[in-house]
C-alpha positions in Angstrom: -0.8 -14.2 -14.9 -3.9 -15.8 -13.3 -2.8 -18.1 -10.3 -3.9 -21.9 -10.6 -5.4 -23.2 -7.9 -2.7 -25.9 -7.4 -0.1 -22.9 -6.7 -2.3 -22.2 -3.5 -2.2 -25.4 -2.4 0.6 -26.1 0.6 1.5 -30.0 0.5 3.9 -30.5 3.1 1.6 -28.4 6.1 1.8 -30.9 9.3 2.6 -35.1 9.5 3.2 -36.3 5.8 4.6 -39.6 6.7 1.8 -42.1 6.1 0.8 -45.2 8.4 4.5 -45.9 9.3 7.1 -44.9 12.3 9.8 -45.1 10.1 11.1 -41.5 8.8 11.5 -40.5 5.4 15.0 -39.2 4.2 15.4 -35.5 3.5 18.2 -34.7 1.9 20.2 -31.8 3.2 21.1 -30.1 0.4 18.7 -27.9 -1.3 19.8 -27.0 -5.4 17.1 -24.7 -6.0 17.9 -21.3 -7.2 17.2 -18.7 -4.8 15.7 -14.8 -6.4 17.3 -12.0 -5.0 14.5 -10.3 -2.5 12.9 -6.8 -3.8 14.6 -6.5 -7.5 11.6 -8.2 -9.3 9.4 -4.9 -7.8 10.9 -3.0 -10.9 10.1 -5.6 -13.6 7.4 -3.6 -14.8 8.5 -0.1 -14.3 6.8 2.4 -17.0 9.1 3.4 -20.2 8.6 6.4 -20.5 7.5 9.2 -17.6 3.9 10.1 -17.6 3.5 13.0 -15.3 0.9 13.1 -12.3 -2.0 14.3 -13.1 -5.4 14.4 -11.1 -4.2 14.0 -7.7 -4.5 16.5 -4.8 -1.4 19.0 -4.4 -0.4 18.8 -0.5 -0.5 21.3 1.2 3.2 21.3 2.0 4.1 21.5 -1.8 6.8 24.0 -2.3 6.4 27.0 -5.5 8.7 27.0 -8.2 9.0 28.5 -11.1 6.8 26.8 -14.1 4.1 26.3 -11.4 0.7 27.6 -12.8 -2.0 28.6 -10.0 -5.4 29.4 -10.6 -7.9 32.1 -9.2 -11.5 32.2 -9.1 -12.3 36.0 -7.9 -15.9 36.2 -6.7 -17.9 39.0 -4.6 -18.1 42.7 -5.3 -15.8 41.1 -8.6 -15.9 38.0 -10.7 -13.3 37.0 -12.6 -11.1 34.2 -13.0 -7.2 33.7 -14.8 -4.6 31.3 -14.7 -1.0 32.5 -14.1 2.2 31.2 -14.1 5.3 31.8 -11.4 8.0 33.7 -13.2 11.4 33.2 -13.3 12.0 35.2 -10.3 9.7 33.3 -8.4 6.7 36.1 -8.5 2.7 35.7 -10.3 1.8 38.8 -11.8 -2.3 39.7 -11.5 -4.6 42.4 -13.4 -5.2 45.6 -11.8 -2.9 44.2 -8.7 0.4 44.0 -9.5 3.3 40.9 -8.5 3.2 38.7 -5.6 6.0 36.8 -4.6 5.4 33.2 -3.9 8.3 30.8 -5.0 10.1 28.9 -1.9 6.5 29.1 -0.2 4.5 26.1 0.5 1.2 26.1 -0.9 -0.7 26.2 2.3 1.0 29.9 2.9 0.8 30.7 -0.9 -3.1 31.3 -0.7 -2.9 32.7 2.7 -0.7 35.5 0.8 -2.8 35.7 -2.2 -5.8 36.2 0.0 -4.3 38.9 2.1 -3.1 40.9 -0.8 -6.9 40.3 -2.9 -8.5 41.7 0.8 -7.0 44.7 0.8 -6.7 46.0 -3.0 -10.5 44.4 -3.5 -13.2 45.1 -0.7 -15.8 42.6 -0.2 -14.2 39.7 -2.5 -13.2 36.3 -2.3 -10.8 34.0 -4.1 -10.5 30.6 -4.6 -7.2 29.5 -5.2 -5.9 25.7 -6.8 -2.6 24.6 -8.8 -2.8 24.2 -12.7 -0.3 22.3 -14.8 2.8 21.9 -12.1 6.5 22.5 -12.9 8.6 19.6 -14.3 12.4 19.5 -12.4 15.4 17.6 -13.7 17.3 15.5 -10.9 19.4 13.2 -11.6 20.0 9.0 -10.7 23.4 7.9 -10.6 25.6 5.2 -8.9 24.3 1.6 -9.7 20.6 1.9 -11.2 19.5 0.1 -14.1 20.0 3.5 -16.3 21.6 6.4 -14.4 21.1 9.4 -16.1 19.4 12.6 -15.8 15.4 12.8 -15.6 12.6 15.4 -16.0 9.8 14.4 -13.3 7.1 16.0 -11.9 7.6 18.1 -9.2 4.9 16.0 -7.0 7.4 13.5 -7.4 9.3 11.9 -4.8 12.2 9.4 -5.0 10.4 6.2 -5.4 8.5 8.1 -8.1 12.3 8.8 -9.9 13.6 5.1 -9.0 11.1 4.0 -11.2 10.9 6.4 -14.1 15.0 5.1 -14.7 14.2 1.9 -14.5 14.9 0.7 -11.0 17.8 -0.8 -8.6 20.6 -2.8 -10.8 20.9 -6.3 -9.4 24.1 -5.0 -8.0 22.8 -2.0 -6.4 21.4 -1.5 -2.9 17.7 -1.0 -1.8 18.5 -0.5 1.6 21.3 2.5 1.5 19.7 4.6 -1.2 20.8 8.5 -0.9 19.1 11.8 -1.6 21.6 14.5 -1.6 20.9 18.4 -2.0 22.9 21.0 -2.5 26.0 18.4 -2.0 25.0 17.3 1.6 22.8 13.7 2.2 19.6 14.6 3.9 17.8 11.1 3.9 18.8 7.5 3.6 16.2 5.5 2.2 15.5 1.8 2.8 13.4 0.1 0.1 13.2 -2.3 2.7 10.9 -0.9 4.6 8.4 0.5 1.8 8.2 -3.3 1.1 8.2 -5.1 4.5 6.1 -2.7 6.1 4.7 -0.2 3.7 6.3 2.4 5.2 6.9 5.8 3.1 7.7 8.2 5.8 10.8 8.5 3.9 10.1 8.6 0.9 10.5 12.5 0.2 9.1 15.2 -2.7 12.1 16.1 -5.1 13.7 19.6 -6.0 15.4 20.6 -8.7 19.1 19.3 -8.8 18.2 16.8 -6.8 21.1 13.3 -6.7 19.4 10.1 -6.2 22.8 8.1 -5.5 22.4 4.4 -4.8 25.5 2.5 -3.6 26.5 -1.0 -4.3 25.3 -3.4 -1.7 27.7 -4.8 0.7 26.1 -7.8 2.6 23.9 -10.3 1.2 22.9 -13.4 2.6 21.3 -16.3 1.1 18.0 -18.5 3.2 16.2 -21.5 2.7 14.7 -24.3 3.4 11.9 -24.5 6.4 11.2 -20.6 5.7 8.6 -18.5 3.9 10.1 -16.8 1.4 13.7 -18.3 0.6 15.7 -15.8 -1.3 18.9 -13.9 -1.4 18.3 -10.8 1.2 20.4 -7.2 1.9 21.8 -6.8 5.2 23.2 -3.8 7.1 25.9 -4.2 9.0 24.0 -4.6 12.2 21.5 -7.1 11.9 21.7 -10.3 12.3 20.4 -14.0 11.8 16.4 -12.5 13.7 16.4 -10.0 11.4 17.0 -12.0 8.2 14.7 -14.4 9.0 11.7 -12.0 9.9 12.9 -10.4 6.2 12.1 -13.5 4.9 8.4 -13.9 6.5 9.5 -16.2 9.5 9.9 -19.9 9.9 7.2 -22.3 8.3 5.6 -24.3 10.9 7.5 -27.4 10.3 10.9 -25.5 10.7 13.1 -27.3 13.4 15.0 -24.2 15.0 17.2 -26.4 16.9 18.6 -27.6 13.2 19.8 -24.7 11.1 23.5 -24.6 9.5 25.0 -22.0 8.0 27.6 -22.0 5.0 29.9 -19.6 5.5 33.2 -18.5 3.6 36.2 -18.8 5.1 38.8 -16.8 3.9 41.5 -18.3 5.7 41.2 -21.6 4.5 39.9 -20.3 0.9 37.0 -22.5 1.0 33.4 -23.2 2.7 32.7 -24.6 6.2 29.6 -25.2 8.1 28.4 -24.0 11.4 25.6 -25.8 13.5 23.3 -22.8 15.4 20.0 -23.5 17.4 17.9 -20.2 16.9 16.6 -21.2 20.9 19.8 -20.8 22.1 21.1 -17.7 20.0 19.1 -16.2 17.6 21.6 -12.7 17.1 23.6 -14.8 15.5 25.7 -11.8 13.3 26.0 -12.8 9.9 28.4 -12.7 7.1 28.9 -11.7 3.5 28.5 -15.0 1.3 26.7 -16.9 4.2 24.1 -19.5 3.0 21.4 -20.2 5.8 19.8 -23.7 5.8 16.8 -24.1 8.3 15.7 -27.8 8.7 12.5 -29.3 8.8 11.5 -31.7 12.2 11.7 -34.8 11.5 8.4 -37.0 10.0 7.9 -39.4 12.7 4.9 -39.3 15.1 6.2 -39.4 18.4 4.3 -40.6 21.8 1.8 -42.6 19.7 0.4 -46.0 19.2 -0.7 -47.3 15.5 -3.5 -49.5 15.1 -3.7 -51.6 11.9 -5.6 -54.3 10.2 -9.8 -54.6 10.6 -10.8 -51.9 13.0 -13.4 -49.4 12.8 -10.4 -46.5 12.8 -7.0 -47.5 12.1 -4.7 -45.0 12.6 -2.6 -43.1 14.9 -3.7 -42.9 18.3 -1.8 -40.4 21.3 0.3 -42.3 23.9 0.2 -42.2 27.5 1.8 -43.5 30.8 -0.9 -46.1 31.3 -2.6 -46.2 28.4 -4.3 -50.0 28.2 -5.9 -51.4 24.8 -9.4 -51.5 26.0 -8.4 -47.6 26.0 -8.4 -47.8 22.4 -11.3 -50.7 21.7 -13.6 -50.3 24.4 -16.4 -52.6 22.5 -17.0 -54.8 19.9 -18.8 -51.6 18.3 -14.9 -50.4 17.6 -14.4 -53.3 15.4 -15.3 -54.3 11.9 -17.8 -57.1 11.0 -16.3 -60.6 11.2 -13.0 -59.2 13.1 -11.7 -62.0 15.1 -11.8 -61.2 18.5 -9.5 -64.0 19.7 -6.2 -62.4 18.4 -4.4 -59.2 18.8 -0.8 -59.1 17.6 1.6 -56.2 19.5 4.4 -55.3 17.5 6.8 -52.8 19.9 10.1 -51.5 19.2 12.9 -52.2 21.9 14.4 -49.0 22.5 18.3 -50.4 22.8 18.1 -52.7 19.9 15.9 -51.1 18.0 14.7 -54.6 17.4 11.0 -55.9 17.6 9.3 -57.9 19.9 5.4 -59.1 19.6 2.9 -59.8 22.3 0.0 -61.4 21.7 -3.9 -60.6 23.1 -7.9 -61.8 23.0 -10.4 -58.7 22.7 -12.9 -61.2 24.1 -10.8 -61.6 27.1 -10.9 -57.8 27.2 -14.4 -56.6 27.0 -15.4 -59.8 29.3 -13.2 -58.4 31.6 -11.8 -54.5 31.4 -9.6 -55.6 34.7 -7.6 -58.3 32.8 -3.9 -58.0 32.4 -4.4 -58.5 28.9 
């Protein structure tokens, strides 16, 4: 769906709150629903498998059985065949007989081939590339959207598989997701970090019999408010409030991170209470299960400043400070609208006890006659 311009538009970036010191009310509590971060990555995952075609095989690519390599023989001989690894793992070739190469990686594969083709053929040289590659069934269990056993590729590796059944379940984890072999784990990979950082260094090729188990999650916490992407986020055990909050792209500019109050679930009183945290003072704050984390904007107010209204040249907010006179801000008549009358000025300031107002009055004239005037 094509973006509208008026969804890359960002209304609330810096002072919103008009010609006025008086603040606008925010309300505290924020109804919108929050999506859970990562799930919708699977939305459009492919129906059916289509294998991998037309890419390059690495070199660290493991021989199987169903593999099919080809050989272009050229020299004192030209020929060329296509053959495919046997059962017992060997390639059987004219006028030289069976070479074992299953549980080899490709690299040393054609290193073997070579060596054999240099001594039963003088003077030749072979070119040697993977055909049609082996299909291996592993299997997806625990809590993915359909667990079950799949036929992949075997260039496939276990983002490749997540996808081909359909993804994560909304009650499964991305960030604990195990690849066992042979009964024993041998990585733990965190979706996490594929979508935060694209980083695949763990994202491995699949054998045969390989068990893609993913476990349910067992912390999420819920952010929002002053933060870039509110949502529902997966925590391990370790991290804590820093760590959710870089998850969820880091605090907008307007984010007050002396303000932010978390609703937490307490299970001794059976109900919800809320804690007050400044992320200045403490920001590994360890979080809960359940916890809902509100960050709060600063408040609308120009602080520091002056306001200038009526018929001047540029009304508007102007910066305050210690000593700042009013031919500071009018320093000529050239400051001023036509027909402005220069005789009265009208001070409206806020006493700070009271919060009542009390008004001074002032001539411009008096002013530009005389920059040294108390007025």
């Amino acid at each position: 769906v094509r973006k509208e311009y008026s969804d890359l538009q960002y209304n609330s970036f810096g002072y919103t709150g008009g010609d006025s010191f008086l603040a606008l009310q925010k309300p505290k509590s924020n109804n919108k629903p929050l999506k859970v971060f990562g799930y919708d990555f699977f939305t459009n995952q492919p129906s059916t498998f289509v294998p991998l075609k037309n890419i390059p095989v690495p070199e660290d690519y493991l021989i199987g059985p169903g593999d099919n390599v080809k050989l272009l023989i050229y020299g004192n001989q030209n020929d060329e065949f296509t053959v495919q690894v046997t059962r017992e793992g060997d390639i059987l070739l004219p006028d030289i007989g069976r070479i074992s190469v299953a549980g080899i990686t490709f690299s040393e594969m054609k290193e073997t081939i070579k060596e054999v083709l240099r001594k039963k053929i003088i003077g030749a040289e072979v070119n040697i590339s993977l055909g049609t590659l082996r299909a291996v069934n592993i299997f997806i269990l625990g809590d993915a959207f359909e667990p079950g056993m799949f036929t992949v590729s075997g260039l496939s590796t276990l983002t490749n598989a997540i996808f081909v059944s359909g993804g994560v379940s909304l009650n499964g984890s991305l960030r604990n997701i195990e690849l066992k072999r042979n009964g024993e784990t041998i990585k733990v990979f965190d979706f996490y970090d594929l979508l935060l950082k694209g980083d695949t260094s763990k994202d491995v090729r699949l054998r045969a019999g390989d068990v893609i188990f993913i476990p349910p999650k067992s912390k999420s916490v819920a952010i929002t408010g002053e933060i870039a992407r509110p949502g529902i986020y997966e925590l391990k055990e370790f991290e804590k409030l820093n760590d959710l909050i870089t998850f969820a792209g880091n605090l907008r500019p307007e984010a007050n991170s002396k303000k932010i109050e978390i609703q937490r679930i307490d299970r001794n009183l059976e109900a919800f209470k809320l804690l007050s945290v400044s992320l200045r003072e403490n920001s590994e704050i360890a979080l809960k299960n359940g916890d809902y984390v509100n960050i709060f904007a600063v408040n609308d107010i120009l602080k520091k400043s002056v306001l200038v209204k009526g018929h001047a040249l540029n009304p508007g907010f102007y910066p305050w400070y210690e000593g700042l006179k009013i031919s500071n801000i009018f320093g000529s008549e050239e400051d001023l609208l036509s027909m402005t009358d220069k005789n009265y000025l009208l001070i409206k300031r806020e006493k700070e006890l009271s919060q009542n107002y009390e008004y001074y009055q002032a001539s411009l004239n008096n002013i530009f006659q005389d920059p040294s005037s108390p007025e």
